[in-house]
C-alpha positions in Angstrom: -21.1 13.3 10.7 -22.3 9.5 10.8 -22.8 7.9 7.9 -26.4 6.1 7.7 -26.5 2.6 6.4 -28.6 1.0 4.5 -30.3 -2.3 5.3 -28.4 -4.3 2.8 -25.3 -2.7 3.7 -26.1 -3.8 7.1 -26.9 -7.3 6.5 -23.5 -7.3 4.3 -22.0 -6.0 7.9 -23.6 -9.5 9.4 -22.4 -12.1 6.6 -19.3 -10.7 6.5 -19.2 -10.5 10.6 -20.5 -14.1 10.5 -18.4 -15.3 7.9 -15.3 -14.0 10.0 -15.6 -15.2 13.2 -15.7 -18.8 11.3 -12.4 -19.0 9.4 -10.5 -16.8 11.7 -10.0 -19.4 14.6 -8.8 -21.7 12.0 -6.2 -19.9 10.8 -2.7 -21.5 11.8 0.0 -19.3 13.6 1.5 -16.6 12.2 4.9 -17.3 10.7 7.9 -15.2 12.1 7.8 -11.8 11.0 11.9 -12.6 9.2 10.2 -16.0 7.9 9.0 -14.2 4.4 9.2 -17.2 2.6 6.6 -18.9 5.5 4.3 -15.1 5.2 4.3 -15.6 1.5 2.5 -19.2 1.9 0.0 -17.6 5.4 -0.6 -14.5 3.3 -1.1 -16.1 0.0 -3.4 -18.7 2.0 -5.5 -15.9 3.6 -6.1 -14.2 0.0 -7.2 -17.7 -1.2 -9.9 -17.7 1.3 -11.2 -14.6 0.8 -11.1 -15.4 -2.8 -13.0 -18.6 -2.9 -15.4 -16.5 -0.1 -16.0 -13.5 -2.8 -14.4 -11.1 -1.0 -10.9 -11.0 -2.8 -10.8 -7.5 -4.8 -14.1 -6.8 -3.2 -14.1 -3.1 -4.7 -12.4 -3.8 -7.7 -14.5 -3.5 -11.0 -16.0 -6.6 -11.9 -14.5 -6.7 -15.7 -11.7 -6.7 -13.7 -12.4 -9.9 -11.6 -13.9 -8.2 -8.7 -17.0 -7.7 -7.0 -18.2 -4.4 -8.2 -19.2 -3.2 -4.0 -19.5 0.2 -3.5 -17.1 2.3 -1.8 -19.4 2.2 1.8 -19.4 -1.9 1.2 -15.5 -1.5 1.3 -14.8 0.2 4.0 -17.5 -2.0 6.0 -15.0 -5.0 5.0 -11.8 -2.9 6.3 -13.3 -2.0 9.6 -14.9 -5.5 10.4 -12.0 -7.4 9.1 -9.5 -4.9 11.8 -12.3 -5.7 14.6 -12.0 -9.4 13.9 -8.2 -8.9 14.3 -7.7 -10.7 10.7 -4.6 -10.6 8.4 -4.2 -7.6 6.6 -2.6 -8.1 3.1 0.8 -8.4 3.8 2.8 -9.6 1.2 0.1 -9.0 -1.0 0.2 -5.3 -0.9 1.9 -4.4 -3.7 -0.2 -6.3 -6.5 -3.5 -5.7 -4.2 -3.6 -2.5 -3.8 -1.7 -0.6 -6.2 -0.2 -2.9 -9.3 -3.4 -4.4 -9.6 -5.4 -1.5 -10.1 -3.5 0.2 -12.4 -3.6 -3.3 -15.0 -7.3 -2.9 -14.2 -7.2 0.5 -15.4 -4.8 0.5 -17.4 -4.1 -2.6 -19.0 -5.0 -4.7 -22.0 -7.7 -7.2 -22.2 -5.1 -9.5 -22.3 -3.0 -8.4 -19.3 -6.2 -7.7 -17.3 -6.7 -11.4 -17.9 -3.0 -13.0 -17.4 -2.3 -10.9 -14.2 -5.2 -10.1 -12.7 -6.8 -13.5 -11.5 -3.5 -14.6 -10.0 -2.7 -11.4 -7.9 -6.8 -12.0 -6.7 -6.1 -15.6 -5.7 -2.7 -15.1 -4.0 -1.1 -17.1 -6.4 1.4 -14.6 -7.9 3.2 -11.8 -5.5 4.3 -8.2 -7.3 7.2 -6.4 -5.5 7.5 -3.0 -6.5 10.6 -1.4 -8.7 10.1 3.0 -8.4 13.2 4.1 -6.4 16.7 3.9 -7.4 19.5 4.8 -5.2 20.3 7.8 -6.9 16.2 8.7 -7.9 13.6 8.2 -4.5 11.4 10.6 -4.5 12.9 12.9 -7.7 11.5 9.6 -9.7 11.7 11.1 -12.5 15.4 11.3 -12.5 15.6 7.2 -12.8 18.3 5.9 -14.9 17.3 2.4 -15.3 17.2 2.1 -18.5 15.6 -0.6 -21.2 16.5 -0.3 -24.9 14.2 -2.2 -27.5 15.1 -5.3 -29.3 12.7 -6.2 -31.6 10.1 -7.9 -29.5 11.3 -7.5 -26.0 13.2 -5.1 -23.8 16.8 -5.1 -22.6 16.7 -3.7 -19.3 20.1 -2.6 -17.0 19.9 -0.4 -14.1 19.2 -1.2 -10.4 16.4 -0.2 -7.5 16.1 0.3 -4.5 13.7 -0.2 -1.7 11.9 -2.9 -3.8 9.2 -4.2 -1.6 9.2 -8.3 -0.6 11.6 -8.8 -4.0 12.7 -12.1 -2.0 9.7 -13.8 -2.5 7.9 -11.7 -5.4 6.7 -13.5 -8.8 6.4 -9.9 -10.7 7.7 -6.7 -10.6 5.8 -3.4 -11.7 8.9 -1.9 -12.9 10.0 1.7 -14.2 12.2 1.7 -16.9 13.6 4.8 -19.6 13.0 3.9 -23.0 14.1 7.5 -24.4 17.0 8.7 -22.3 17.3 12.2 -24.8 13.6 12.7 -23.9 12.6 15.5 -21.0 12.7 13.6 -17.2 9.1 13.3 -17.3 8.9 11.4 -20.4 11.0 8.7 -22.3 9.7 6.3 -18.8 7.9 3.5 -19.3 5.9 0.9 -17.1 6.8 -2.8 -17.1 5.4 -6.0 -15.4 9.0 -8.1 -15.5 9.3 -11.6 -13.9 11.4 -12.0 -11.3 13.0 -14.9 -12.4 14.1 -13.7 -15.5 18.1 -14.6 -16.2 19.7 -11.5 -14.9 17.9 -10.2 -11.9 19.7 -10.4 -8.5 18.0 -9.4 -5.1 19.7 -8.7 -2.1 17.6 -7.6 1.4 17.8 -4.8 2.9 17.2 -4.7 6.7 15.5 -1.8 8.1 15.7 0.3 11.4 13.3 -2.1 13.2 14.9 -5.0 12.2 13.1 -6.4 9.0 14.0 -7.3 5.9 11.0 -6.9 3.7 12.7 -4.8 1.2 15.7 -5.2 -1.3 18.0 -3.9 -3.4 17.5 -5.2 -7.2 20.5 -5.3 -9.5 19.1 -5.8 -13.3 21.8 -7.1 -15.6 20.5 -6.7 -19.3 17.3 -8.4 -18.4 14.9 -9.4 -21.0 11.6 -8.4 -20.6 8.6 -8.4 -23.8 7.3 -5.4 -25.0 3.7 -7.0 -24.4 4.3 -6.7 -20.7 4.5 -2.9 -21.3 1.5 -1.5 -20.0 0.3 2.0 -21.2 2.2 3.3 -24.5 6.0 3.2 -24.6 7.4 6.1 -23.2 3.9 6.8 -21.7 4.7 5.6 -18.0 4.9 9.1 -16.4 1.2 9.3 -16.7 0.8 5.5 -15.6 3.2 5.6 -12.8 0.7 8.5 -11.5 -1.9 6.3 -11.6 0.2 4.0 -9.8 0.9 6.2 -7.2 -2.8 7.5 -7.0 -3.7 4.0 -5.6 -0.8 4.2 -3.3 -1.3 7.2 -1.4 -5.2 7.1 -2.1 -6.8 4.1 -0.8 -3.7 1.5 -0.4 -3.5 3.2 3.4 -7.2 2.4 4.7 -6.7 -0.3 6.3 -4.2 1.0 8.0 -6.0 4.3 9.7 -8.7 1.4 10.4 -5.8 -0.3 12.8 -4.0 3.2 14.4 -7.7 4.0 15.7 -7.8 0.8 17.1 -4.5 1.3 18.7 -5.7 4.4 19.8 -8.6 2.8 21.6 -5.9 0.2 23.5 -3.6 3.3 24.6 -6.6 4.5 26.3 -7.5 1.6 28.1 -3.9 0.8 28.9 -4.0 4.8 30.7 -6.9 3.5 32.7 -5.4 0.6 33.8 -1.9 1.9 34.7 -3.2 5.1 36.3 -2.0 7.8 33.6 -5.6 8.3 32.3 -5.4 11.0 35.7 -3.1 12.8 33.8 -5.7 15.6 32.3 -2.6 16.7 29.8 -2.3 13.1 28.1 -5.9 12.7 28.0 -6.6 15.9 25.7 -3.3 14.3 24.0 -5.7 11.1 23.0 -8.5 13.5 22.6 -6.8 15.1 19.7 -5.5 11.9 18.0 -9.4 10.6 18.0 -10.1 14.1 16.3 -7.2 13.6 14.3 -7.8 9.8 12.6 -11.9 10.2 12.8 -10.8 13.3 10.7 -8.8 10.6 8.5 -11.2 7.8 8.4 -13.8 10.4 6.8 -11.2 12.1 3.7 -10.2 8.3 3.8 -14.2 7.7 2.8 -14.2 10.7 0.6 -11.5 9.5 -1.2 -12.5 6.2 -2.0 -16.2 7.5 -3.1 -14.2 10.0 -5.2 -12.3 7.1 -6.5 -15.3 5.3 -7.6 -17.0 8.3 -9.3 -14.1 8.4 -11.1 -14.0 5.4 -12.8 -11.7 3.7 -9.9 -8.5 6.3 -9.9 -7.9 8.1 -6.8 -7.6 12.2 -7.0 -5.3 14.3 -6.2 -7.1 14.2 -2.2 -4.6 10.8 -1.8 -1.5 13.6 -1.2 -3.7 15.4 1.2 -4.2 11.9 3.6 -1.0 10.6 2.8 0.9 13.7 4.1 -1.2 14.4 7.2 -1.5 10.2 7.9 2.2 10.0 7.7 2.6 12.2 10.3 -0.6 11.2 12.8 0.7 8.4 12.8 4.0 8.8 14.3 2.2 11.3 17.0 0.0 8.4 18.1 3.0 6.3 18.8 4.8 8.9 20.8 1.5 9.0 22.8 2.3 5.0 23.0 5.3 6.1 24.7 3.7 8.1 26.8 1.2 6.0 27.8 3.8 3.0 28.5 6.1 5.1 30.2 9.5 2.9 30.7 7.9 0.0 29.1 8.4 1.4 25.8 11.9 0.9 26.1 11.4 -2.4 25.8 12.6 -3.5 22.8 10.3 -6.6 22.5 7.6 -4.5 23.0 5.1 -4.6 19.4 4.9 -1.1 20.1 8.3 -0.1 19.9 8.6 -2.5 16.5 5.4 -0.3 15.4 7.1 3.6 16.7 10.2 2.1 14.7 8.1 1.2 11.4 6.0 4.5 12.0 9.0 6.8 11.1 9.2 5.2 7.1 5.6 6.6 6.4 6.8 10.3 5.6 9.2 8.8 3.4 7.2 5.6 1.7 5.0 6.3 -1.1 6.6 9.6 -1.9 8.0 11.9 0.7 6.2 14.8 3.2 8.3 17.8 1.0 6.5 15.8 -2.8 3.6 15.4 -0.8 3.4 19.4 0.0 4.3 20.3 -3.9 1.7 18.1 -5.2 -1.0 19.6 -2.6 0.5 23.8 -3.3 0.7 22.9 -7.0 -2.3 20.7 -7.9 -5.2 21.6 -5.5 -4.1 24.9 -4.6 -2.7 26.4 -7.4 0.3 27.6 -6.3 3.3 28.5 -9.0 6.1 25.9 -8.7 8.9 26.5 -7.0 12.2 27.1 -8.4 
C-alpha cells in the first residue's frame, strides 16, 4: 500500500528538499575512500551541518538532544537525503545509529549529557568493540576481560573487526566482569576512550580493498566504572539493545540507496539493449518486489520502534536476514546488466558486489539471524 501524507509532513518534504539542494553544491570533494583521516573531517563536517540545520538525530527523543519527528518524518529525511545524492553517515555510523541510542536509552543523565551532544555534532566518533577473533557471532563467548579496581576498570583482551578504530574518539566496548558467571552474563558494556595508555589499533583491509576496520589489542587499559552503562554484569541485555538498533533501523538508509541502484540498473538495460531480454526484466521485477517489500517492514520497524519507547523489536532479524541477502542478488543483477563491464575492477559496482558479500556476516550472521527469528517470533525449541 501507499502511505498517505499529511500536509505538514509534506511541507517538511519541501524545507527539507529546499534546504538540500542549498548546501549540497557546496559541499567540497569527497576525500579518497583510504583517506579516513580526510572522511573523518567531510563526514564530521556534514553532521555539523545537519546539526546546526536541526536535522542531526532527527528521530531521536528530544531528552536525548533530538528532534522528537515521527517515524514517517524520518524516513521522509532518508529518502529525500538519497534523492539529493547527499552523504550518508559514514564514519558516523557507529555512534549515530547504534551507540548513541542505546546511551539514550540506556544511559545516565550524566552520560546522556557527556556523550550524546558530541556524537550529534560530529565532534566525537565511536568505533565499535563486539567481535573477538575467537567470539563473532557466538558473542557471548568473549574473553575480553575487565577486572575492578576500585573506581575504574582494568581491561585485557583484544577485538576484532572494530569499525573506523583509526580515527575513533570512543569505543562501545564489551567486556567480562564475572568470568565464573554463565556466557550470557558476567558481560558488561563500556564507553572506553581510545586514547587511553594501552590500546593499539591495527587496520584490517578487506576483500574490496578498504581498510575501515581494525584489529584492537587492549593491554590492561583503564577505563572508569562511570563509563559503565547499564548495571555491571548487566551488558547481555544492553548489548541486545545495542544490536536492536543495528539490525533494526541502522540499515534504512541503506534499502533507500539499493532501490535507487535498482532504478539505474534498469535504465542502464535500456540503454545497452538488455532490457529486450524478457528473463532479466522479470529478474528486476522481483528485486522492486523484493526491496518495496523491505522499505515497508523497514517502515514498520521504525513505527514499532517508536511505540516502543525508541527500541527496535525483534522484526530487525527479520530485515536484516532477508536485506543481507537482497542485496547481494541485486548486485549480481548489476552483473548482469553490465555484462563484461563488471569485470572492471574500477567499476563502483564491482567495489559495491565486493562490500555486498560482508552483509550476511556484519551485524550478526544469516545462521543468528535464523535462531533469533525460529526462537523468538516463532517459537520454535532451541536447537541443540
Amino acid at each position: 500500500m501507499d502511505l498517505a501524507y499529511t500536509a505538514e509532513e509534506e511541507d517538511f518534504r519541501a524545507r527539507l528538499r529546499r534546504w538540500l539542494g542549498e548546501v549540497l553544491p557546496r559541499l567540497p570533494a569527497k576525500p579518497a575512500a583510504a583517506d579516513w583521516p580526510g572522511r573523518r573531517a567531510y563526514d564530521a563536517a556534514w553532521q555539523r551541518m545537519l546539526y546546526d540545520a536541526g536535522y542531526a538525530g532527527l528521530h531521536w527523543p528530544r531528552d536525548a538532544g533530538g528532534q522528537g519527528a515521527t517515524p514517517t518524518q524520518h524516513l521522509i529525511f532518508l529518502e529525500e537525503a538519497e534523492r539529493a545524492g547527499a552523504p550518508y553517515v559514514g564514519a558516523n555510523f557507529v555512534g549515530l545509529l547504534h551507540a548513541g541510542p542505546t546511551v539514550a536509552a540506556e544511559g545516565t543523565a550524566a552520560q546522556r549529557a557527556r556523550w550524546l551532544p558530541p556524537i550529534l555534532r560530529g565532534d566525537e566518533i565511536w568505533c565499535q568493540g563486539f567481535s573477538e577473533p575467537d567470539a563473532g557471532s557466538d558473542l557471548a563467548s568473549l574473553r575480553t576481560r575487565a577486572v575492578r579496581d576500585g573506581d575504574t576498570y582494568v581491561v585485557s583482551g583484544s577485538k576484532l573487526w572494530t569499525s573506523h578504530a583509526e580515527v575513533a574518539d570512543w569505543c562501545e566496548l564489551l567486556v567480562r566482569t564475572d568470568p565464573t558467571a554463565p556466557r550470557h552474563r558476567g558481560i558488561s558494556w563500556l564507553a572506553m576512550p581510545m586514547d587511553a595508555p594501552g590500546v593499539t589499533v591495527r587496520p584490517l583491509r578487506t576483500l574490496a580493498g578498504s581498510a575501515e576496520f581494525a584489529e584492537m589489542f587492549l593491554d590492561e587499559v583503564r577505563v572508569p566504572v562511570g563509563n559503565r552503562v547499564g548495571a555491571e554484569h548487566d551488558g547481555w541485555r544492553v548489548t541486545m539493545v545495542t544490536l536492536s538498533f543495528e539490525r533494526g533501523t541502522a540499515f534504512v538508509g541503506e534499502v533507500v540507496a539499493c532501490r535507487r541502484v535498482l532504478g539505474e540498473l534498469a535504465r542502464t538495460a535500456r540503454a545497452n539493449g538488455r532490457w529486450d531480454d524478457a528473463v532479466l526484466r522479470r529478474r528486476l521485477g522481483g528485486l522492486a518486489a523484493e526491496f518495496t517489500a523491505l522499505w515497508r517492514l523497514t517502515q514498520w520497524n521504525v513505527s514499532e520502534a517508536q511505540r516502543s519507547g525508541g527500541v527496535p523489536g525483534t522484526g530487525g532479524s527479520v530485515f536484516k536476514l532477508r536485506y543481507s541477502h537482497a542485496r547481494q542478488e541485486l548486485y549480481d543483477a548489476a552483473a548482469e546488466v553490465l555484462g563484461a563491464g563488471a569485470l572492471d575492477v574500477g567499476h563502483a559496482w564491482v567495489a559495491d558486489r565486493l562490500a555486498a558479500l560482508s552483509y550476511t556476516i556484519a551485524a550478526g550472521t544469516s545462521q543468528i539471524q535464523q535462531n533469533i527469528v525460529a526462537e523468538r517470533i516463532l517459537g520454535l525449541p532451541k536447537g541443540r
